[in-house]
N, CA, C and O of each residue as an XYZ file, in Angstrom:
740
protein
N     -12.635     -9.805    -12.688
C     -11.697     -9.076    -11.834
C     -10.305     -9.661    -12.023
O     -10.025    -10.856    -11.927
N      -9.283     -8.444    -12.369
C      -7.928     -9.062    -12.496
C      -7.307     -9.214    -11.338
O      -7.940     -8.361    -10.716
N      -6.342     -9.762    -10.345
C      -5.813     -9.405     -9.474
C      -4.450    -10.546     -9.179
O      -4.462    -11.688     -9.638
N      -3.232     -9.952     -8.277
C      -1.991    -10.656     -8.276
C      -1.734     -9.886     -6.895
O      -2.299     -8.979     -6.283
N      -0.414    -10.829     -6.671
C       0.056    -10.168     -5.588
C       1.318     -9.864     -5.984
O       1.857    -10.533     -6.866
N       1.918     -8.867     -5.413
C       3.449     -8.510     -6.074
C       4.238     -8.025     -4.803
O       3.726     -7.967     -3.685
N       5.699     -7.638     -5.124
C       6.573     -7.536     -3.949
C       7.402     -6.358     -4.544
O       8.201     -6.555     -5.460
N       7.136     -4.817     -3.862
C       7.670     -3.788     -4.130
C       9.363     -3.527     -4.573
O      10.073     -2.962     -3.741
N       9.731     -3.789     -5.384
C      11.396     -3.030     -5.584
C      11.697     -2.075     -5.909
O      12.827     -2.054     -6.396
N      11.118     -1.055     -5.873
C      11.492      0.160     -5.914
C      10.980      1.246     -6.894
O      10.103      1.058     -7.738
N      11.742      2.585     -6.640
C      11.148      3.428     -8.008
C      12.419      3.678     -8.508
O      13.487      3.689     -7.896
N      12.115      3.946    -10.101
C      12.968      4.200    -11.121
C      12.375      5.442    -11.867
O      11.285      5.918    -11.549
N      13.173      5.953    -12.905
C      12.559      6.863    -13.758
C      12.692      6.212    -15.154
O      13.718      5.536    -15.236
N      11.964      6.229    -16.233
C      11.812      5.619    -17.303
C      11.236      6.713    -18.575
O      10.396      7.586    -18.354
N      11.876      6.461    -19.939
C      11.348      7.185    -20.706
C      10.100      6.893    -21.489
O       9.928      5.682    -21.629
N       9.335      7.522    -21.948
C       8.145      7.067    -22.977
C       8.481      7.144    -24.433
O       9.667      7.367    -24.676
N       7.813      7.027    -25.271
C       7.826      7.443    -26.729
C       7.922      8.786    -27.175
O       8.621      9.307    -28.043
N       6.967      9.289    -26.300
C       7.193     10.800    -26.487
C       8.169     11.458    -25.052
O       7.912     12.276    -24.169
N       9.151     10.768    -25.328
C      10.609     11.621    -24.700
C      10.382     11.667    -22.939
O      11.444     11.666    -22.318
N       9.253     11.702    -22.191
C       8.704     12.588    -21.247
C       9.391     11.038    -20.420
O       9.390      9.819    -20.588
N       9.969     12.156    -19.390
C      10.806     11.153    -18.119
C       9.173     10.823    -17.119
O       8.477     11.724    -16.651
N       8.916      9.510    -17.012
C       7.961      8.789    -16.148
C       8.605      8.291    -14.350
O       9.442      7.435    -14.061
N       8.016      8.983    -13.670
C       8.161      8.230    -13.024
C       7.880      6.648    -12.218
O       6.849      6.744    -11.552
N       8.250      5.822    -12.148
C       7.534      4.504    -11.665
C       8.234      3.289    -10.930
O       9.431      3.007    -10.877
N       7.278      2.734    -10.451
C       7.192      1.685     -9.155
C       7.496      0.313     -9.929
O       6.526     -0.033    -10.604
N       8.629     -0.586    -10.009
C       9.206     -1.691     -9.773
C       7.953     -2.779     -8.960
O       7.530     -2.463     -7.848
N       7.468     -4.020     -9.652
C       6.419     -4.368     -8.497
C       6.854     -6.018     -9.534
O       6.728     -6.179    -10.748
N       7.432     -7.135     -8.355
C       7.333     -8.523     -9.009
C       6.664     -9.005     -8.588
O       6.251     -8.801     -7.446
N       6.225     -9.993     -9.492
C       4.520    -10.491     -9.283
C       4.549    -12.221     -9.936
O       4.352    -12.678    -11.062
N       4.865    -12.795     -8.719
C       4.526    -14.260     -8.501
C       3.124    -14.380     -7.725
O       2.680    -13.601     -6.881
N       2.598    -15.442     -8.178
C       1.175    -15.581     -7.625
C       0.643    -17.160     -7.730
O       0.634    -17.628     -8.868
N       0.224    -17.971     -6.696
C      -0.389    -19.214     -7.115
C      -1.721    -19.463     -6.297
O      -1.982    -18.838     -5.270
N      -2.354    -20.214     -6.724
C      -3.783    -19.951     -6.180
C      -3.639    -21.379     -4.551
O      -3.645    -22.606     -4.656
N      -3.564    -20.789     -3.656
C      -3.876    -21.890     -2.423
C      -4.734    -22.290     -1.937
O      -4.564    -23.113     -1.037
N      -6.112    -21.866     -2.334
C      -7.345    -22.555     -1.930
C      -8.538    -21.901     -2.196
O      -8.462    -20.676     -2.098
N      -9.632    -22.363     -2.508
C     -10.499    -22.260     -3.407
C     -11.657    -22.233     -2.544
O     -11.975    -23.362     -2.170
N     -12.633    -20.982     -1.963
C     -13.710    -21.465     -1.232
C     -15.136    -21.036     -1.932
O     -15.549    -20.166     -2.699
N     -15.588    -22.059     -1.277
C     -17.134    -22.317     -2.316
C     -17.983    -22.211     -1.109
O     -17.520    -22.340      0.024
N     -19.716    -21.884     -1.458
C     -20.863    -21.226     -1.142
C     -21.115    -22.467      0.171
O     -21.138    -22.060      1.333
N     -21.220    -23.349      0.002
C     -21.813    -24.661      0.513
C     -20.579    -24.748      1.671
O     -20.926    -25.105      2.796
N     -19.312    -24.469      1.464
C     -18.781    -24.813      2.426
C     -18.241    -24.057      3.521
O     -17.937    -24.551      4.606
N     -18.108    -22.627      3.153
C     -17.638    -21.816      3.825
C     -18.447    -20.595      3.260
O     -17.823    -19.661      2.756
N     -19.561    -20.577      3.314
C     -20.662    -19.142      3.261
C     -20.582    -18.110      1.967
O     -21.417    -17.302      1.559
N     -19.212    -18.457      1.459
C     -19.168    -17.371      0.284
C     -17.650    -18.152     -0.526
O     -16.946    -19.108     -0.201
N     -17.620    -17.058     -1.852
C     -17.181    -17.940     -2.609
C     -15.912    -17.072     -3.301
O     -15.995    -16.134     -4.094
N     -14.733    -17.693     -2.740
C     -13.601    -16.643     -3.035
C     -12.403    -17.241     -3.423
O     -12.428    -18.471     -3.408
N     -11.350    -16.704     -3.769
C      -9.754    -17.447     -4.473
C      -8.831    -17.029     -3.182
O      -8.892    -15.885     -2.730
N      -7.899    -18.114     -2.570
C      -6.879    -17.435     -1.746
C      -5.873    -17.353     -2.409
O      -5.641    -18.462     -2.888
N      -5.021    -16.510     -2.747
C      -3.521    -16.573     -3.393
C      -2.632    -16.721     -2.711
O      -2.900    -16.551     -1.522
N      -1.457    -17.021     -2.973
C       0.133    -16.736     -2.112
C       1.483    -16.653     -2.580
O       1.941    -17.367     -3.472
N       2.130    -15.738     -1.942
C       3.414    -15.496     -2.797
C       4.114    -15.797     -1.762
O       3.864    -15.377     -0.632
N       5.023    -16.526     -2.046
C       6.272    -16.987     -0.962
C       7.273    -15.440     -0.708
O       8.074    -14.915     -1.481
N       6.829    -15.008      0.705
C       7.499    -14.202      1.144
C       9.434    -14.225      2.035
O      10.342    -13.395      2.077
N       9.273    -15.538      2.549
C      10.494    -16.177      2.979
C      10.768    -17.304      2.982
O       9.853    -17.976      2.507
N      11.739    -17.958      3.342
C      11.802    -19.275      3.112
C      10.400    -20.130      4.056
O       9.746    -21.067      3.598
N      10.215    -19.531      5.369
C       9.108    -20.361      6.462
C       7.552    -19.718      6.048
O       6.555    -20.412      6.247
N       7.448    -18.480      5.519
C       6.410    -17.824      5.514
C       6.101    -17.659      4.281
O       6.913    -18.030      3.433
N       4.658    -16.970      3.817
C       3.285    -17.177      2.712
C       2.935    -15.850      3.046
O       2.367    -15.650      4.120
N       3.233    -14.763      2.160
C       2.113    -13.415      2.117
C       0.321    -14.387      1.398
O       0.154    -14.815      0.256
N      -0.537    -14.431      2.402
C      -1.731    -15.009      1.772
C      -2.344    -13.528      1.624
O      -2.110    -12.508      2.273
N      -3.408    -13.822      0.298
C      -4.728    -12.686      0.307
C      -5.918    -13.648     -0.192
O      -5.783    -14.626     -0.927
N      -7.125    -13.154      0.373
C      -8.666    -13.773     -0.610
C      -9.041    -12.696     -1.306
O      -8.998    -11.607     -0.732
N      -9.497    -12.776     -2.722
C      -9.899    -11.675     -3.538
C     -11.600    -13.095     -4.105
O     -11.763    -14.215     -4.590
N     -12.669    -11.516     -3.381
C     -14.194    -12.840     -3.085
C     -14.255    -12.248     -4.999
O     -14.384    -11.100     -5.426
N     -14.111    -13.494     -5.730
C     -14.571    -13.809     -7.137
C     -14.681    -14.833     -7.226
O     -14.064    -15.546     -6.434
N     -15.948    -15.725     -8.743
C     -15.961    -16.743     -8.814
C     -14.509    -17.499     -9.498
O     -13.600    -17.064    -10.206
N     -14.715    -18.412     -9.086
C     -13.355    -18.957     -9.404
C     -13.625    -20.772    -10.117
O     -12.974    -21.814    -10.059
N     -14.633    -20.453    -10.603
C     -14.817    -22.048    -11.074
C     -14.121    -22.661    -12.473
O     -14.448    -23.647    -13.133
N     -12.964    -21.630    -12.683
C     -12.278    -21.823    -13.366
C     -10.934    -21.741    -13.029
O     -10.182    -21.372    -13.931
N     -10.495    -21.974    -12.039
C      -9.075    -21.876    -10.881
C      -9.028    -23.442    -10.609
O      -9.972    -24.227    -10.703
N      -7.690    -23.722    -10.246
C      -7.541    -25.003     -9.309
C      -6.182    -24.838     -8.854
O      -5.227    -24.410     -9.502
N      -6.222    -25.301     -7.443
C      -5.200    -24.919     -7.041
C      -3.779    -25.330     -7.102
O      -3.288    -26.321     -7.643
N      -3.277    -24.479     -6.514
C      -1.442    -24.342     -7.563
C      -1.756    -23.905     -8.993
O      -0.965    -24.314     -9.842
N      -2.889    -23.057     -9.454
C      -2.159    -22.341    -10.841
C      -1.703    -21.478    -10.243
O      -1.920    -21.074     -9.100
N      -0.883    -21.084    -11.198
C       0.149    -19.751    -11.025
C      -0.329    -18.839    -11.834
O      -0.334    -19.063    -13.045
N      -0.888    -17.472    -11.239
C      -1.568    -16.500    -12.070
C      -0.005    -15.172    -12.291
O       0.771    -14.466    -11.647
N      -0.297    -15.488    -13.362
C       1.300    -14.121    -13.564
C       0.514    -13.006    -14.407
O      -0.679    -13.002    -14.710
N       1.566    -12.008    -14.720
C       1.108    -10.778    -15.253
C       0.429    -10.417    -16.526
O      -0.046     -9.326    -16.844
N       0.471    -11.595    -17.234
C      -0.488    -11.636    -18.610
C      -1.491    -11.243    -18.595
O      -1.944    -10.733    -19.620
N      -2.335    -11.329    -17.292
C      -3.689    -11.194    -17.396
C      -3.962     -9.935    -17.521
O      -4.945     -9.479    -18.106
N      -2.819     -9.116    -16.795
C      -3.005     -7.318    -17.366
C      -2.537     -6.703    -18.595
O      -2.054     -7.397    -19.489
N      -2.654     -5.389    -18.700
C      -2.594     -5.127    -20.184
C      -2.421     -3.592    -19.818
O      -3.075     -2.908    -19.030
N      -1.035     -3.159    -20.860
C      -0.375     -1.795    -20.622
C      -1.824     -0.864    -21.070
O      -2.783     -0.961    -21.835
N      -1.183      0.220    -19.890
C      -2.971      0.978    -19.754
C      -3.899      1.094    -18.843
O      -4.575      2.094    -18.599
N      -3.944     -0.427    -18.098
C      -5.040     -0.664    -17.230
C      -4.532     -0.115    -15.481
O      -3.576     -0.207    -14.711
N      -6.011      0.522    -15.564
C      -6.174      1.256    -14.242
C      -6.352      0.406    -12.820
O      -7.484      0.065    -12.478
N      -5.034      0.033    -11.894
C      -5.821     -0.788    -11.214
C      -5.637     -0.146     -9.649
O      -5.124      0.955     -9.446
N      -5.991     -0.761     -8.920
C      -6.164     -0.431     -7.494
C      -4.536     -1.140     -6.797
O      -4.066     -2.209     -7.186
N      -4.081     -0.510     -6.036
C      -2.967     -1.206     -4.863
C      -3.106     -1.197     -3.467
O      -2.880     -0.109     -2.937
N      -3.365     -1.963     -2.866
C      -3.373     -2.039     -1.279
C      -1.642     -2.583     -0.577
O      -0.689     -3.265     -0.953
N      -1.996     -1.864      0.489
C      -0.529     -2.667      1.149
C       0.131     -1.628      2.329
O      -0.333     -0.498      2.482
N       1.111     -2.070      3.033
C       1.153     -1.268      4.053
C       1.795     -0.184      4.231
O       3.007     -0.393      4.204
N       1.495      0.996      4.420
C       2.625      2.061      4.199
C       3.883      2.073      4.976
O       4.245      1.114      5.658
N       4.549      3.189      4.861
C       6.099      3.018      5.668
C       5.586      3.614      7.191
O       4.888      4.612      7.372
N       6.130      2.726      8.191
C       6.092      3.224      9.101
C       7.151      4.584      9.235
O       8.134      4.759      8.516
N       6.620      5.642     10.519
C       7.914      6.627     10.835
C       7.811      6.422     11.862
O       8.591      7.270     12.296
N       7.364      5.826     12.879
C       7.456      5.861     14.259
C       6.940      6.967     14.818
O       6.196      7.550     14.029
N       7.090      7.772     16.429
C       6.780      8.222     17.264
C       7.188      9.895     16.682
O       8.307     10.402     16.590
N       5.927     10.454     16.371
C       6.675     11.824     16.188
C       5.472     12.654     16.724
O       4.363     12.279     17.102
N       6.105     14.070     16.633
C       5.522     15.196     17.013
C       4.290     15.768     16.576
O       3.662     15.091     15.762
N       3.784     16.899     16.941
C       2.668     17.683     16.160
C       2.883     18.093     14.928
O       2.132     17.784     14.003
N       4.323     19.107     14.738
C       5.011     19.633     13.745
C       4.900     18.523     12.704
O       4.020     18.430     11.848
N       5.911     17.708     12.904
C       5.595     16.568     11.850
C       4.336     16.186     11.298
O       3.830     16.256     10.178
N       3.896     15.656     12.690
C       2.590     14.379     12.209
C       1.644     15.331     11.548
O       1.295     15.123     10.387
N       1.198     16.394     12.241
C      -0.185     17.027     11.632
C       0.234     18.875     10.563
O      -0.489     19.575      9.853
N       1.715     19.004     10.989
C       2.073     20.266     10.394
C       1.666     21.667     11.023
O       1.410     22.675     10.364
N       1.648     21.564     12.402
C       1.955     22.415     13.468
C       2.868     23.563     12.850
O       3.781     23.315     12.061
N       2.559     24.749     13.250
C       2.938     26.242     13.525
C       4.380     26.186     14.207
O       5.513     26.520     13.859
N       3.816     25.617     15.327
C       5.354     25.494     16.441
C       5.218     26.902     17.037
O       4.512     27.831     16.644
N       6.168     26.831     18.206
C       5.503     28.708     18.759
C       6.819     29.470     18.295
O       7.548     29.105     17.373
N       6.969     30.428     18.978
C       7.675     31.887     18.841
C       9.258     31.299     19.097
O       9.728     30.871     20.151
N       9.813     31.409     17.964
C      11.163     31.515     18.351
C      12.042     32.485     18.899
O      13.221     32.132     18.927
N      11.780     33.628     19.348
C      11.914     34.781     19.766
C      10.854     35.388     20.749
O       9.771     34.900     21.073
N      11.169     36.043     20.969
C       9.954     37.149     22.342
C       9.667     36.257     23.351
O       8.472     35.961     23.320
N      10.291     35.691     24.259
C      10.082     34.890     25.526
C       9.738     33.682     24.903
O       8.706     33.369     25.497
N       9.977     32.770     24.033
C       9.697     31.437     23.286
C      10.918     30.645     23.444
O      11.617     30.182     22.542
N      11.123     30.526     25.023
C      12.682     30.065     25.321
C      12.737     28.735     24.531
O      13.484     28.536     23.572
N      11.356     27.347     25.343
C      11.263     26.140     25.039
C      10.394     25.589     24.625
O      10.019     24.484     25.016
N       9.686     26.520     23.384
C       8.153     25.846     23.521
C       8.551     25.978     21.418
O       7.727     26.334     20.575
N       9.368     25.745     21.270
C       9.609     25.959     19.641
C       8.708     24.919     18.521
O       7.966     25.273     17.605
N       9.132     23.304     19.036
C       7.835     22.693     18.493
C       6.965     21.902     19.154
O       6.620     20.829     18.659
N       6.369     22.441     20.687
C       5.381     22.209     21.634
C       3.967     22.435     20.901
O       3.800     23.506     20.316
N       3.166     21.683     20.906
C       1.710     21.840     20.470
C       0.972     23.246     21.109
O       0.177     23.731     20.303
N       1.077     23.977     22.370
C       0.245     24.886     22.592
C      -0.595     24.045     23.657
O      -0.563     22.908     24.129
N      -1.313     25.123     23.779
C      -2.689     24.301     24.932
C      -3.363     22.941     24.428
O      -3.216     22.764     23.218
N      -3.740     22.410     24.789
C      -4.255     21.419     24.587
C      -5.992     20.652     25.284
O      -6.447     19.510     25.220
N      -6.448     21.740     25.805
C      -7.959     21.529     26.839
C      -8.365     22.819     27.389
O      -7.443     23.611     27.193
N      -9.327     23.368     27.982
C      -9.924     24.257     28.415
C     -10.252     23.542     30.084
O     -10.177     22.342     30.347
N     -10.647     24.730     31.122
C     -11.295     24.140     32.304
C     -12.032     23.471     32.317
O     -12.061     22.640     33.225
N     -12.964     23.485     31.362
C     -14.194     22.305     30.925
C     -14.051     21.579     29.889
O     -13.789     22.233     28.879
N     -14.119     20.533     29.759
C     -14.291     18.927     30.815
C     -13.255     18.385     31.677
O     -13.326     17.313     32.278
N     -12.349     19.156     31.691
C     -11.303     18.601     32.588
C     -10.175     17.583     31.828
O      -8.984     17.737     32.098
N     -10.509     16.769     31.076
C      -9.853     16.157     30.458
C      -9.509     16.443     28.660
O     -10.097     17.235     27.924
N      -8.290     15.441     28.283
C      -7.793     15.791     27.039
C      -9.147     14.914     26.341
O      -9.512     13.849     26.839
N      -9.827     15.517     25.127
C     -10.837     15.063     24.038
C     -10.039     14.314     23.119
O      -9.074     14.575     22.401
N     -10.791     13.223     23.375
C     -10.472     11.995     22.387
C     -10.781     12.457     20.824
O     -11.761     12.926     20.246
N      -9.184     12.010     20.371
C      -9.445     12.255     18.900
C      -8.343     13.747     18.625
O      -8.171     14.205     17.496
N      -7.599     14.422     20.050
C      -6.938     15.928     19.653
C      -5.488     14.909     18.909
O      -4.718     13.970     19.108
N      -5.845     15.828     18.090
C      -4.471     15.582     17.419
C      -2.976     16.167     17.964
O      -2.379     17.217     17.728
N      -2.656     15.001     18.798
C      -1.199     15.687     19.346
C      -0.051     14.143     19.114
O      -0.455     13.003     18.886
N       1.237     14.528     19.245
C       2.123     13.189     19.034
C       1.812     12.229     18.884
O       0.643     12.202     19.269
N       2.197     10.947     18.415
C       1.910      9.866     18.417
C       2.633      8.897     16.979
O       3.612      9.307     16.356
N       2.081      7.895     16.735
C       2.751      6.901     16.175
C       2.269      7.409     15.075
O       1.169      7.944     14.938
N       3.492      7.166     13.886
C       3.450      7.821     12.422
C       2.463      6.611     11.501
O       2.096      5.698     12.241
N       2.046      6.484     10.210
C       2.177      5.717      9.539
C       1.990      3.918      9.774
O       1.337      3.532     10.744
N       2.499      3.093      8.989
C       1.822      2.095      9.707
C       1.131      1.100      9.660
O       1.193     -0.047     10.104
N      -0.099      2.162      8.567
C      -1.280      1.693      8.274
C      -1.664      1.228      6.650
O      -0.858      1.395      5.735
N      -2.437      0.882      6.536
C      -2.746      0.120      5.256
C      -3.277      0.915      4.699
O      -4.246      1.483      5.203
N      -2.825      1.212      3.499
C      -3.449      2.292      2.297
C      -3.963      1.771      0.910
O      -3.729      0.619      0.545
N      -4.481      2.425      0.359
C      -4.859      2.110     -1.021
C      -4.355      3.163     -1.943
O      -4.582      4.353     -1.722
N      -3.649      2.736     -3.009
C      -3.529      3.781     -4.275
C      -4.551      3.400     -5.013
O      -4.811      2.203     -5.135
N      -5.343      4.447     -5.663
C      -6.557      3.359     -6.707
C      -6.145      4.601     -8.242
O      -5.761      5.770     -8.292
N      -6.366      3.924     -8.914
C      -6.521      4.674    -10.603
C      -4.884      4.521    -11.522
O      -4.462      5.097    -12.525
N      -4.176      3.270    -10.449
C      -2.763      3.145    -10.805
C      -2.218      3.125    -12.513
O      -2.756      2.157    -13.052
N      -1.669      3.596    -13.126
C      -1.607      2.967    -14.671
C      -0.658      2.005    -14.481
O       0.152      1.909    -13.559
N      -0.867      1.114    -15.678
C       0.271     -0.081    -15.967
C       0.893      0.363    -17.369
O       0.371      0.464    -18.479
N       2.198      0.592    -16.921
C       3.022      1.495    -18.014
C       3.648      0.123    -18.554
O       3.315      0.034    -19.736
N       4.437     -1.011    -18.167
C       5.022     -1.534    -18.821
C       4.700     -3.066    -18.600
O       4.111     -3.175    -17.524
N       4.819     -3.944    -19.044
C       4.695     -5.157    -18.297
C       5.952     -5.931    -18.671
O       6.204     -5.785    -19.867
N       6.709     -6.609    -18.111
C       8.060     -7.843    -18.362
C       7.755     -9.281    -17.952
O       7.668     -9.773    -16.827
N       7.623     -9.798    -19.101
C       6.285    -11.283    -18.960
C       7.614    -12.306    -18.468
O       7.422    -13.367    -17.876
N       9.025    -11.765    -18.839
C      10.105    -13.074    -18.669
C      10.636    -12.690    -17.567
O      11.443    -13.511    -17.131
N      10.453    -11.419    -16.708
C      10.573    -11.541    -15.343
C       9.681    -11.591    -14.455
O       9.851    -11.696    -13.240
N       8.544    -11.504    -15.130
C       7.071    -11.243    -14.135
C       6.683    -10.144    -13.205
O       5.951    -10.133    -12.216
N       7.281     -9.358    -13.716
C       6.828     -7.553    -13.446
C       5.700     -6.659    -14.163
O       5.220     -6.482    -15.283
N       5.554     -6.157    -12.705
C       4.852     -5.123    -13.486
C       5.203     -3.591    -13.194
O       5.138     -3.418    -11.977
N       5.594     -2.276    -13.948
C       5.883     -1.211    -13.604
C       4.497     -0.105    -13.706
O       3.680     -0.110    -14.627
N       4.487      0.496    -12.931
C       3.443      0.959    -12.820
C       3.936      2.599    -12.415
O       5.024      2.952    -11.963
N       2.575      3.556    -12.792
C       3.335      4.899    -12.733
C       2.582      5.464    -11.548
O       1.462      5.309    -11.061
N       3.735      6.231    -11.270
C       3.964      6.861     -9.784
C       3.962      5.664     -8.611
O       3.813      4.444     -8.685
N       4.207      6.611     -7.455
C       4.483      5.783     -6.160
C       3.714      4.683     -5.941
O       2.658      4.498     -6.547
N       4.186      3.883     -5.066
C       3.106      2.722     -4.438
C       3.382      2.317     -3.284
O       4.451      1.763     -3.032
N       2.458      2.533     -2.409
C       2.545      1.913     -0.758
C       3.292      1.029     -0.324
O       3.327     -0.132     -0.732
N       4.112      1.620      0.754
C       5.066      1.138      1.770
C       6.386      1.321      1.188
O       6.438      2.034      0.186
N       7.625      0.732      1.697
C       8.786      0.543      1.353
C       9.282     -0.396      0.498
O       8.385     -1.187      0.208
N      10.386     -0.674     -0.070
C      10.930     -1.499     -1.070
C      10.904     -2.580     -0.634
O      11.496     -2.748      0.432
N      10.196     -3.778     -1.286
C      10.489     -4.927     -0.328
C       9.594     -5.202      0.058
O       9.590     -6.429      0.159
N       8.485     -4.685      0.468
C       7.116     -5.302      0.953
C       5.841     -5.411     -0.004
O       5.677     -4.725     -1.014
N       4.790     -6.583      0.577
C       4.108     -7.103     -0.170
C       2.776     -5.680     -0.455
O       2.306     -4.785      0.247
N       2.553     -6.249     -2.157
C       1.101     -5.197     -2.090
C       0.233     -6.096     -2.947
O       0.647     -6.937     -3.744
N      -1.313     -5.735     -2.611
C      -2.021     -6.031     -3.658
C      -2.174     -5.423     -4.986
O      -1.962     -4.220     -5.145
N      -2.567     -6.271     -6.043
C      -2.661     -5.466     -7.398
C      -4.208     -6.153     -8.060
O      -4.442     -7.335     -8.314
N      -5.098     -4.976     -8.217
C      -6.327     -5.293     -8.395
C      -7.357     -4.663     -8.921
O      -7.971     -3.918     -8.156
N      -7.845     -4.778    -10.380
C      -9.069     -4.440    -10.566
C     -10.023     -5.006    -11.221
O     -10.030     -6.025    -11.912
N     -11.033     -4.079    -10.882
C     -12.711     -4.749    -10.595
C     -13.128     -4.758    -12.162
O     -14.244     -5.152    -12.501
């Protein structure tokens, strides 16, 4: 299993050989191994990594592989991948905060015309006389985004071994600037 941790900078557009404008994701990728857990001591047997996220703080991850060939403080950089390879990205998407039906789920919205004074992007009813209450799970307003996603089947279009990047095609989870995993099995 290959895997790194990297720190999103952005998207660019890039050309190929055959002319065709690519789009792709900016991803730097420092990585050193911080601790090493084994069967006997802690139940299972995995690599912790860490990339210095600020001067006080450590983005940590465990990726469970054997590792009896790790010690800690190596520094795993982007060599280990290879233009082509399909890998997986985890990491957190962009938050949007507090929004509507319209938005969040892509609501109708009601009648802008024919007595539709204030109900333009109001959800509509929302319950019947029976049960009395709103059913857990209706999709109405609430907090956007947020959450931790996975891109999986990513390509690795380019690699830059003297800056320790990796560009990868199409989007990748969250905003510019935040940490993602890079990983495959």
């Amino acid at each position: 299993m290959k895997f790194i941790l990297g720190k999103k900078l952005g998207m660019t557009t890039i050309f190929n050989d055959a002319r065709e404008a690519l789009n792709v994701t900016l991803v730097e990728c420092s990585t050193k191994v911080s601790l090493l857990r084994n069967e006997e001591r802690d139940g299972y047997v995995a690599v912790q990594v860490e990339m210095a996220k600020t001067k006080n703080k450590a983005f940590r991850k465990e990726f469970k592989v054997d590792a009896s060939e790790m010690k800690i403080g190596d520094e795993i950089g982007v060599d280990s991948f290879e233009i082509g390879d399909k890998v997986s990205i985890s990491g957190l998407g962009k938050a949007k905060g507090f929004q509507g039906g319209v938005k969040r789920y892509g609501f109708g919205g009601g009648n802008a015309s024919h007595g539709g004074k204030h109900n333009l992007r109001q959800p509509g009813s929302i319950g019947a006389s029976y049960p009395e209450h709103v059913i857990k799970g209706k999709r109405m307003a609430g907090r956007m985004g947020g959450k931790r996603v996975t891109s999986e089947k990513v390509k690795v279009v380019f690699i830059d071994k003297e800056r320790n990047m990796l560009v990868l095609k199409g989007p990748v989870p969250g905003a510019a600037g935040t940490m993602v995993e890079i990983y495959q099995r």
